[in-house]
PDB file of N, CA, C and O in Angstrom:
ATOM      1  N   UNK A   1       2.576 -29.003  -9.022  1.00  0.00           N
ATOM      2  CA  UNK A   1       3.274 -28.672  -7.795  1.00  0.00           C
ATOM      3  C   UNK A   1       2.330 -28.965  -6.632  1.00  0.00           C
ATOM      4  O   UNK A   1       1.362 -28.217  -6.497  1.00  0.00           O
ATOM      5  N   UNK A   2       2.528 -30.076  -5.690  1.00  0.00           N
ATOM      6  CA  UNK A   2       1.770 -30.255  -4.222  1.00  0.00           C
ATOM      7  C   UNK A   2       1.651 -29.130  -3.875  1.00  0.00           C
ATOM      8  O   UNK A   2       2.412 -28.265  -4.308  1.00  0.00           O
ATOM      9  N   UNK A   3       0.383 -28.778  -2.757  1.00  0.00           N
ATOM     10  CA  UNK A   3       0.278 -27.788  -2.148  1.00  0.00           C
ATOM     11  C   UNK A   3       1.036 -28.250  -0.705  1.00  0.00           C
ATOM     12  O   UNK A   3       1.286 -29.414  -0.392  1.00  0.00           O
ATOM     13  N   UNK A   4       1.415 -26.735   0.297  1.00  0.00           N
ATOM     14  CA  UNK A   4       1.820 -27.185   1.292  1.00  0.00           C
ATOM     15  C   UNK A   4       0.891 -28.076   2.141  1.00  0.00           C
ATOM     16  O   UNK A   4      -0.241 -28.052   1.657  1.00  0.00           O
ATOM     17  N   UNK A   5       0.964 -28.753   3.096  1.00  0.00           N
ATOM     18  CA  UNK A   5      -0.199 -29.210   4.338  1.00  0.00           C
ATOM     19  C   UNK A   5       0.096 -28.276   5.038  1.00  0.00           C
ATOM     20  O   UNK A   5       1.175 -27.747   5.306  1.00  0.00           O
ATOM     21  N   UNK A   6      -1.187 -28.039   5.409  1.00  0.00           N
ATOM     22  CA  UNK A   6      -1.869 -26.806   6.509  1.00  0.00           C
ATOM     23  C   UNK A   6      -1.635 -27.539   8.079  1.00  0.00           C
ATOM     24  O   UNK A   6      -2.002 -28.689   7.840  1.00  0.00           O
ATOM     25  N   UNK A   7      -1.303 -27.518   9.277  1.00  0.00           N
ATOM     26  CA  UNK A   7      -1.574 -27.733  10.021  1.00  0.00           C
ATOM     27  C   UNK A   7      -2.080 -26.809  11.352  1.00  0.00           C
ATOM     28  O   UNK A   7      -1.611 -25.701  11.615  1.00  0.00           O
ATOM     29  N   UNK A   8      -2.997 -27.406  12.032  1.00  0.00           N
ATOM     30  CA  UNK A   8      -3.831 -26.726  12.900  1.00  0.00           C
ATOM     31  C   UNK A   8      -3.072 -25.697  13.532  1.00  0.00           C
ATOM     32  O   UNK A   8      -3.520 -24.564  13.708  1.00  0.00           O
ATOM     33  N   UNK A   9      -1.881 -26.083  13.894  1.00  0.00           N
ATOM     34  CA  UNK A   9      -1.107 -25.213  14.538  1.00  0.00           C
ATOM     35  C   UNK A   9      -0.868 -24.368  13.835  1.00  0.00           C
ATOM     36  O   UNK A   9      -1.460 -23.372  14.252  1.00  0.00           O
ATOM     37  N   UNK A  10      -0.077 -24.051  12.570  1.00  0.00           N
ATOM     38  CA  UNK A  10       0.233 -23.632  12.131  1.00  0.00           C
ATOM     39  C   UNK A  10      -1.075 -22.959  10.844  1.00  0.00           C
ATOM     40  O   UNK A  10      -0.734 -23.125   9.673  1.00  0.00           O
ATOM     41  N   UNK A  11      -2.290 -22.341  11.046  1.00  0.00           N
ATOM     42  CA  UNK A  11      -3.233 -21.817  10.096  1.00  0.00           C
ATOM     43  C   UNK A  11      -2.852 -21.014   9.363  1.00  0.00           C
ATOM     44  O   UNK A  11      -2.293 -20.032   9.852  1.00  0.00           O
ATOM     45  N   UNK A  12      -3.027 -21.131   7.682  1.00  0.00           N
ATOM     46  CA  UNK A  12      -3.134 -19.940   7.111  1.00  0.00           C
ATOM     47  C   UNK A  12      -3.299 -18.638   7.298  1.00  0.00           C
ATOM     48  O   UNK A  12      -4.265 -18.359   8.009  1.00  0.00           O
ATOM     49  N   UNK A  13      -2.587 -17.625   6.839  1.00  0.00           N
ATOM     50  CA  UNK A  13      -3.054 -16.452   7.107  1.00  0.00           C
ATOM     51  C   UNK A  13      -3.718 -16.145   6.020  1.00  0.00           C
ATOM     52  O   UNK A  13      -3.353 -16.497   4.899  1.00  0.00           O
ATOM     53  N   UNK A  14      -4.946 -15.333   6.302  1.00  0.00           N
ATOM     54  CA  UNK A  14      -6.247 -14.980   5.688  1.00  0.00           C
ATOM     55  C   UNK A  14      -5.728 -13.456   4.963  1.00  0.00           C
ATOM     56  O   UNK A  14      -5.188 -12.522   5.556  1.00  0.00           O
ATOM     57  N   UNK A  15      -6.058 -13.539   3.583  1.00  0.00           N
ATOM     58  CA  UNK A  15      -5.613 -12.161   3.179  1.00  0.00           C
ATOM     59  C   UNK A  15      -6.457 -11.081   3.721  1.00  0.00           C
ATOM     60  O   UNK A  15      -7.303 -11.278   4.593  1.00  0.00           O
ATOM     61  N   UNK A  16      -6.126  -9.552   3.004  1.00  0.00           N
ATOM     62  CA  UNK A  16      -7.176  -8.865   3.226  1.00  0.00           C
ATOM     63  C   UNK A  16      -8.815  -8.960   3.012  1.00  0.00           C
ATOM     64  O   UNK A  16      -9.674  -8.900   3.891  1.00  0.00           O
ATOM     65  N   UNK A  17      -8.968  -9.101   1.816  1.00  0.00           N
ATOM     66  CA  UNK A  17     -10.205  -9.704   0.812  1.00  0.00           C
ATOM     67  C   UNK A  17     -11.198 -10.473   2.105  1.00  0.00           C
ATOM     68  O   UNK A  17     -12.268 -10.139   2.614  1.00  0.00           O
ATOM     69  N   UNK A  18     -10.409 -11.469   2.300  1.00  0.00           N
ATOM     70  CA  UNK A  18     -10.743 -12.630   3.453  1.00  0.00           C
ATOM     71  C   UNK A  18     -11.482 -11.814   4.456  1.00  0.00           C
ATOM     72  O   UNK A  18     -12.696 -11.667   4.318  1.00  0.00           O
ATOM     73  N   UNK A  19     -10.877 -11.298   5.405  1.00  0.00           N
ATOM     74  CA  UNK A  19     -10.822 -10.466   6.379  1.00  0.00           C
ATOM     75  C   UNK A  19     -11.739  -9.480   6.216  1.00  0.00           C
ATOM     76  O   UNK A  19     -12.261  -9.221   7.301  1.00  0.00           O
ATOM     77  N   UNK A  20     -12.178  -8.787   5.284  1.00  0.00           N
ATOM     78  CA  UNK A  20     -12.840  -7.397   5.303  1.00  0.00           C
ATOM     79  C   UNK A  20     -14.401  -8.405   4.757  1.00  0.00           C
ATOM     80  O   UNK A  20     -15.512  -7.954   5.038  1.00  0.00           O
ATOM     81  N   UNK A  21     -14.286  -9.504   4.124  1.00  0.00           N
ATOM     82  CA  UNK A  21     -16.051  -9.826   4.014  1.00  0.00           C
ATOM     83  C   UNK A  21     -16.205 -10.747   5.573  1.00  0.00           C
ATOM     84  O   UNK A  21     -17.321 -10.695   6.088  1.00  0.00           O
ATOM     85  N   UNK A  22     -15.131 -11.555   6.294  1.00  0.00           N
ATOM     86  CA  UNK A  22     -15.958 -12.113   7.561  1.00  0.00           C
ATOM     87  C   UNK A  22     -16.174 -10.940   8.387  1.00  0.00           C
ATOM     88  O   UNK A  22     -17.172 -11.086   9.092  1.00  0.00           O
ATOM     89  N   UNK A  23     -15.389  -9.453   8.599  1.00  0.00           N
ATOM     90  CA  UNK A  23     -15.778  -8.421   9.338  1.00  0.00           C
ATOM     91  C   UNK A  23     -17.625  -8.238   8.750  1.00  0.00           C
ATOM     92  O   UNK A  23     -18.682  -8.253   9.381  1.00  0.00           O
ATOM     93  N   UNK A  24     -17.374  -8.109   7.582  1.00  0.00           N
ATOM     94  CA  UNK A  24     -19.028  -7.493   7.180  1.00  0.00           C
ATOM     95  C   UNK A  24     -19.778  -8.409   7.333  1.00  0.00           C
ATOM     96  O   UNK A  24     -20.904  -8.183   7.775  1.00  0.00           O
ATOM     97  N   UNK A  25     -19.347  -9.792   6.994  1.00  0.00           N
ATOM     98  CA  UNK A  25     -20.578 -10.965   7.871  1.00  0.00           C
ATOM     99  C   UNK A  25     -20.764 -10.587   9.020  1.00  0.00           C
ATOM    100  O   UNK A  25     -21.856 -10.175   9.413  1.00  0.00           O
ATOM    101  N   UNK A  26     -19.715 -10.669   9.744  1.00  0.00           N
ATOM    102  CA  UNK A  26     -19.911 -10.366  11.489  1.00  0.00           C
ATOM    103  C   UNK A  26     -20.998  -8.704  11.367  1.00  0.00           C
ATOM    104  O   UNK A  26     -22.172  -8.655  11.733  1.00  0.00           O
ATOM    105  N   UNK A  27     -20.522  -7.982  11.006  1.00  0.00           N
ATOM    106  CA  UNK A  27     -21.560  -7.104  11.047  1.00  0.00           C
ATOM    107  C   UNK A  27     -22.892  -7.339  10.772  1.00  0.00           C
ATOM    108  O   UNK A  27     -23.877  -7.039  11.448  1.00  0.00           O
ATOM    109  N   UNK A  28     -22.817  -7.927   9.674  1.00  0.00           N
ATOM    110  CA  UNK A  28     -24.403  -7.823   8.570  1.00  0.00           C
ATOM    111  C   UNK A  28     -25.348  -9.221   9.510  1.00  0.00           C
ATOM    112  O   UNK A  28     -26.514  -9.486   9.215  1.00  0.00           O
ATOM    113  N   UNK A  29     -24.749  -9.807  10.382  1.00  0.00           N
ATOM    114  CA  UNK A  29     -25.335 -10.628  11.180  1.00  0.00           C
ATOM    115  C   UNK A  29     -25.813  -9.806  12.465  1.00  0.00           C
ATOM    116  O   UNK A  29     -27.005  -9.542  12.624  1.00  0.00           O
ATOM    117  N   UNK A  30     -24.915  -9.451  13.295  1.00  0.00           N
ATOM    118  CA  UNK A  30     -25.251  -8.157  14.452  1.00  0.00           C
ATOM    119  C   UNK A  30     -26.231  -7.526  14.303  1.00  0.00           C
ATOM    120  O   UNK A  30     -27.079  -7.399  15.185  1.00  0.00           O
ATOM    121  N   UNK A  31     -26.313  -6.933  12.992  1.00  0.00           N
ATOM    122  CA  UNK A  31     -27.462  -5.765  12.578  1.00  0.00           C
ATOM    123  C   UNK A  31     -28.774  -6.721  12.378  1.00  0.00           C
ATOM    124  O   UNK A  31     -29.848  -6.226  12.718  1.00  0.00           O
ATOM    125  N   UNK A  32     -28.773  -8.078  11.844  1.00  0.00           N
ATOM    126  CA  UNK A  32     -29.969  -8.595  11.976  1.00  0.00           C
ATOM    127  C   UNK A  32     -30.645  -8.858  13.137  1.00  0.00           C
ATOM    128  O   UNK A  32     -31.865  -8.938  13.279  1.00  0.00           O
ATOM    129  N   UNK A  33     -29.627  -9.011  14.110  1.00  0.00           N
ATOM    130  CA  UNK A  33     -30.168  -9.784  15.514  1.00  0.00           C
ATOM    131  C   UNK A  33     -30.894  -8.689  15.730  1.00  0.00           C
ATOM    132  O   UNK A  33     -32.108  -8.813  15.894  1.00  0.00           O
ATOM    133  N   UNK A  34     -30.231  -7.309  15.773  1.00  0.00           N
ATOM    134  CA  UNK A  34     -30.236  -6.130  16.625  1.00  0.00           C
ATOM    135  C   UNK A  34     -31.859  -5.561  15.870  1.00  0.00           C
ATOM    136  O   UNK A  34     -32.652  -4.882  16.521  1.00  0.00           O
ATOM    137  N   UNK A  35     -32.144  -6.034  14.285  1.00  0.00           N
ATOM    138  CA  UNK A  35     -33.504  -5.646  13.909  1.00  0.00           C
ATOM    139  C   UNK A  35     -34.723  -6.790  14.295  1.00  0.00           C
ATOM    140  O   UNK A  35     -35.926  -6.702  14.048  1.00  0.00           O
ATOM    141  N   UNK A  36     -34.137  -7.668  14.847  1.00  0.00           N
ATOM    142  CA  UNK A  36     -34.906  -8.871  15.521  1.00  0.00           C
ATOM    143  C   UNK A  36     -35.334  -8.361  16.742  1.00  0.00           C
ATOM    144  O   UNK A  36     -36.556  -8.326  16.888  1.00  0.00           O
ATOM    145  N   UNK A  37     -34.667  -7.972  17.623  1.00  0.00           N
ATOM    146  CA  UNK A  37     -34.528  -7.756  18.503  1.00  0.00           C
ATOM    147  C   UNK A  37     -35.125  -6.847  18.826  1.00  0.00           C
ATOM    148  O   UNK A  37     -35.510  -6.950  19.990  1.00  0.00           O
ATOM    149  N   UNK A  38     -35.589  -5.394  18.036  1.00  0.00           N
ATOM    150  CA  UNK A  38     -36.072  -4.188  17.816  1.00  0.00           C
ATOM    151  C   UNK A  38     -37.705  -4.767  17.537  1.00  0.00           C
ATOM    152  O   UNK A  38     -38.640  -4.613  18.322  1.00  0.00           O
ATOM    153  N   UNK A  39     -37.764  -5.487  16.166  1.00  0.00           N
ATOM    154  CA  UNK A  39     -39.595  -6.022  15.917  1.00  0.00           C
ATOM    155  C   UNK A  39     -39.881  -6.900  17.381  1.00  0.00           C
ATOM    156  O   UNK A  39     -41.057  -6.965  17.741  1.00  0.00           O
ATOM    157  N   UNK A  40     -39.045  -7.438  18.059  1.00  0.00           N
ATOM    158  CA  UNK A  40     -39.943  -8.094  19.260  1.00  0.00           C
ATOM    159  C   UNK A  40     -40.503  -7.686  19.909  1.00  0.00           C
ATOM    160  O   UNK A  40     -41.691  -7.981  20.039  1.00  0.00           O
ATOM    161  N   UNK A  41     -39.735  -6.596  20.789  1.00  0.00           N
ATOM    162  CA  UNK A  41     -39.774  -5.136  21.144  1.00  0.00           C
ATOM    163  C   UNK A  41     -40.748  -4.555  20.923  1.00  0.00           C
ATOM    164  O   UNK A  41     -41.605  -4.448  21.800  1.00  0.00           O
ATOM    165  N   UNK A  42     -40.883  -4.090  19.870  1.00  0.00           N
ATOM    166  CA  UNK A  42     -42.284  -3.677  19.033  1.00  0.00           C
ATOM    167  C   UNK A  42     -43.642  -4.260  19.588  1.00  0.00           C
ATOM    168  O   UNK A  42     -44.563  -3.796  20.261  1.00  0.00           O
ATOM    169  N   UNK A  43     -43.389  -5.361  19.067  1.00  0.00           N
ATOM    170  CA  UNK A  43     -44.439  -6.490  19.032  1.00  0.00           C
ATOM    171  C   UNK A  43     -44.975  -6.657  20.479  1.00  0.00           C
ATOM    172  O   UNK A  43     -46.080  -7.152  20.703  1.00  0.00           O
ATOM    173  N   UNK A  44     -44.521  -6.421  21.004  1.00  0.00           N
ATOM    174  CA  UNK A  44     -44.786  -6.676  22.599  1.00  0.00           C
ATOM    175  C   UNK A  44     -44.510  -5.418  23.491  1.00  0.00           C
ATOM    176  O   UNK A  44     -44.055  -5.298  24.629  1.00  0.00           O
ATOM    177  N   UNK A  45     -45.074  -4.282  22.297  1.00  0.00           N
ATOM    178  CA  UNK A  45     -45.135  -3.018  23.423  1.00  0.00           C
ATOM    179  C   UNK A  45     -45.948  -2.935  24.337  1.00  0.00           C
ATOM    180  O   UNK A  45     -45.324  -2.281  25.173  1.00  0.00           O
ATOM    181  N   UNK A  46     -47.053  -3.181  24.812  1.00  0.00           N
ATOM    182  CA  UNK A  46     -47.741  -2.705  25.941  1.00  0.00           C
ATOM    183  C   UNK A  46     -47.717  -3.030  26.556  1.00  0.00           C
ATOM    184  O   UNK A  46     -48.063  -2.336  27.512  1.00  0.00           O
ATOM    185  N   UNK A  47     -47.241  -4.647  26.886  1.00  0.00           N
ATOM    186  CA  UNK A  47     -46.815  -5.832  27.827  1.00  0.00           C
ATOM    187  C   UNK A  47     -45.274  -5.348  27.978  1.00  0.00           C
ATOM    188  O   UNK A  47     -44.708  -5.916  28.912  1.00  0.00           O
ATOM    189  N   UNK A  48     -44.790  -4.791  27.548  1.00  0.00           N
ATOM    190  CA  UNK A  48     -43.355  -4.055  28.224  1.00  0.00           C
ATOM    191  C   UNK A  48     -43.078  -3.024  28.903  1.00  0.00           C
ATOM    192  O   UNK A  48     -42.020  -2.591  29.360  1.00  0.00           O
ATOM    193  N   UNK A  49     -44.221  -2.639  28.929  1.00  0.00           N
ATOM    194  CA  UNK A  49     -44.241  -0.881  29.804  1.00  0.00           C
ATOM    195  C   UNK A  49     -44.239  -1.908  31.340  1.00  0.00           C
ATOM    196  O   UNK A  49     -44.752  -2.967  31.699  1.00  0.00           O
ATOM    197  N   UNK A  50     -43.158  -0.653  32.040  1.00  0.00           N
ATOM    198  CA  UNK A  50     -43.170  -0.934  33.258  1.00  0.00           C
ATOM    199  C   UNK A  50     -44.699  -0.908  34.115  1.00  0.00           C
ATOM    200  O   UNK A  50     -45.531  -0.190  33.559  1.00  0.00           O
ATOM    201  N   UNK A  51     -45.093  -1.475  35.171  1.00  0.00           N
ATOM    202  CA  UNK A  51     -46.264  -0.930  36.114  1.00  0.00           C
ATOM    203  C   UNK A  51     -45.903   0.250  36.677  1.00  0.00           C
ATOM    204  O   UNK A  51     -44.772   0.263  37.164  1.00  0.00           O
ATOM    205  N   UNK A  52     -46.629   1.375  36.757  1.00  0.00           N
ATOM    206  CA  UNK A  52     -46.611   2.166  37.507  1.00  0.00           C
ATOM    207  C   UNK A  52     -46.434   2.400  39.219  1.00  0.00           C
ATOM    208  O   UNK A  52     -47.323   2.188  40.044  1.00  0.00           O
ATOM    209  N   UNK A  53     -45.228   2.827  39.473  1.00  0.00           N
ATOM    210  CA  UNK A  53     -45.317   2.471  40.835  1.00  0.00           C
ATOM    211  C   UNK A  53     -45.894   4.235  41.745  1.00  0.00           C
ATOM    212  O   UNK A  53     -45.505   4.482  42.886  1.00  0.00           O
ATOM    213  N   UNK A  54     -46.742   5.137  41.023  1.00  0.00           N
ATOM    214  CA  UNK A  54     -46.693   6.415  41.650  1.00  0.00           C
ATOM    215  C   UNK A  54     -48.242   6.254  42.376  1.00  0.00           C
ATOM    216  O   UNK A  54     -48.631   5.114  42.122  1.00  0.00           O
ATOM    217  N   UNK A  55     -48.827   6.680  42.844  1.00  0.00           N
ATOM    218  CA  UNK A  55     -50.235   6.879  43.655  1.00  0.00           C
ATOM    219  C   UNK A  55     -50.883   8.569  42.805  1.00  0.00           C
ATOM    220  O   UNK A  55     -50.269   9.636  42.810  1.00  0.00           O
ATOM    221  N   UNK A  56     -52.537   8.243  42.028  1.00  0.00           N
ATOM    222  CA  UNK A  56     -52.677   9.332  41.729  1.00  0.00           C
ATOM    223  C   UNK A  56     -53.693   9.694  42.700  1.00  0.00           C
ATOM    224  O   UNK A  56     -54.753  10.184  42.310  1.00  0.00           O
ATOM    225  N   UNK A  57     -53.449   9.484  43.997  1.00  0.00           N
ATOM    226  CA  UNK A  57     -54.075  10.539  45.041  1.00  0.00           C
ATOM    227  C   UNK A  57     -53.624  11.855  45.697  1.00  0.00           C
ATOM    228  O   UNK A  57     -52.400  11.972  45.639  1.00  0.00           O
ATOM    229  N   UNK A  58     -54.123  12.675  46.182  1.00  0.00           N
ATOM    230  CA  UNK A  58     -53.941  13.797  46.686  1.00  0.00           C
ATOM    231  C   UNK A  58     -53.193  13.275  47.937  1.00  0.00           C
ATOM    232  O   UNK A  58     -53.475  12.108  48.210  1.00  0.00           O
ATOM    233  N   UNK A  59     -52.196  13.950  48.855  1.00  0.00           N
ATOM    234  CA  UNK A  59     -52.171  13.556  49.895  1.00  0.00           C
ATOM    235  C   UNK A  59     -52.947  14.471  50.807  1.00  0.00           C
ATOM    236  O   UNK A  59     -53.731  15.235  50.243  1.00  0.00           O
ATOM    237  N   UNK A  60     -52.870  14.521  52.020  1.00  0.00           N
ATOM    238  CA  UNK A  60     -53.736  15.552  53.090  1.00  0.00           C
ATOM    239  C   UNK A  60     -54.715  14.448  54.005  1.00  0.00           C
ATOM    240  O   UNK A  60     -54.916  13.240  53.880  1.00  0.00           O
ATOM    241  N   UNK A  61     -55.132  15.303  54.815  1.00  0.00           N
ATOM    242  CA  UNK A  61     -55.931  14.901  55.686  1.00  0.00           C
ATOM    243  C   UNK A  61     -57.551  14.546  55.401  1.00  0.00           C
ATOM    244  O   UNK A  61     -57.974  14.999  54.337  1.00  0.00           O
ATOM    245  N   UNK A  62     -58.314  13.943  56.054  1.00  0.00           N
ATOM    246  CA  UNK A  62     -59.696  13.327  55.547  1.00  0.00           C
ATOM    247  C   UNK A  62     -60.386  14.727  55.339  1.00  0.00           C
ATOM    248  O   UNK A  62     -59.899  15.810  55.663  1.00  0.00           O
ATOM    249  N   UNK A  63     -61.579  14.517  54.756  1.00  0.00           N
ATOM    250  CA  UNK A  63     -62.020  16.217  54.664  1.00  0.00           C
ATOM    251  C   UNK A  63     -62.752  16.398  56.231  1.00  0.00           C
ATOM    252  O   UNK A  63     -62.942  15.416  56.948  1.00  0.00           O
ATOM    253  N   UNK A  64     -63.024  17.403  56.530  1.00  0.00           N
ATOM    254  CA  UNK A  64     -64.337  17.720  57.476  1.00  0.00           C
ATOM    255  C   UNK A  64     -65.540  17.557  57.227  1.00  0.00           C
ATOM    256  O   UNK A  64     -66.073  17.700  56.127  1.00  0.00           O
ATOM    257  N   UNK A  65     -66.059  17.240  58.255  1.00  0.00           N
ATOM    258  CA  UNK A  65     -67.597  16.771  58.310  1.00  0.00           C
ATOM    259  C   UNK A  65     -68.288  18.237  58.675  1.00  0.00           C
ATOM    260  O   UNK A  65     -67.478  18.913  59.309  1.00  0.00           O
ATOM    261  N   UNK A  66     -69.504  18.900  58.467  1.00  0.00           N
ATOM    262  CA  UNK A  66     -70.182  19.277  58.987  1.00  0.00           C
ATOM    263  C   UNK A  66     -71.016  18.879  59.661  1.00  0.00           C
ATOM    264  O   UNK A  66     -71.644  17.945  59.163  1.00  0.00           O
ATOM    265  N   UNK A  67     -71.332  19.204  60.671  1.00  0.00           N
ATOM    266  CA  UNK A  67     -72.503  19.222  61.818  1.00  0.00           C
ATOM    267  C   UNK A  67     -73.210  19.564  61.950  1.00  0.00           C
ATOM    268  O   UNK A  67     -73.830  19.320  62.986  1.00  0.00           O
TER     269      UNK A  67
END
């Protein structure tokens, strides 16, 4: 028995089976980027800390002089 021809327009529909392992590809790919993404991170902690933008001086006036 020929199979039908598929046309572009008209695509197969994907069973369940289908459907529930490209969801977990799509996941199980996400989660890699996202642990890629995490060791870079890592890797380049101290060069990622922001600069400090605070002043650790006192504020106030100059001291006094004695005379």
């Amino acid at each position: 028995m020929p199979r039908p021809v598929q046309h572009p327009s008209h695509p197969a529909k994907k069973s369940p089976a289908v459907r529930s392992l490209e969801r977990e590809q799509r996941k199980q790919a996400k989660d890699e980027d996202e642990q890629k993404l995490e060791e870079g991170l890592e890797d380049t902690f101290p060069a990622s800390d922001p600069v400090s933008v605070t002043s650790t001086s006192i504020p106030g006036g100059p001291k006094q002089r004695k005379h």
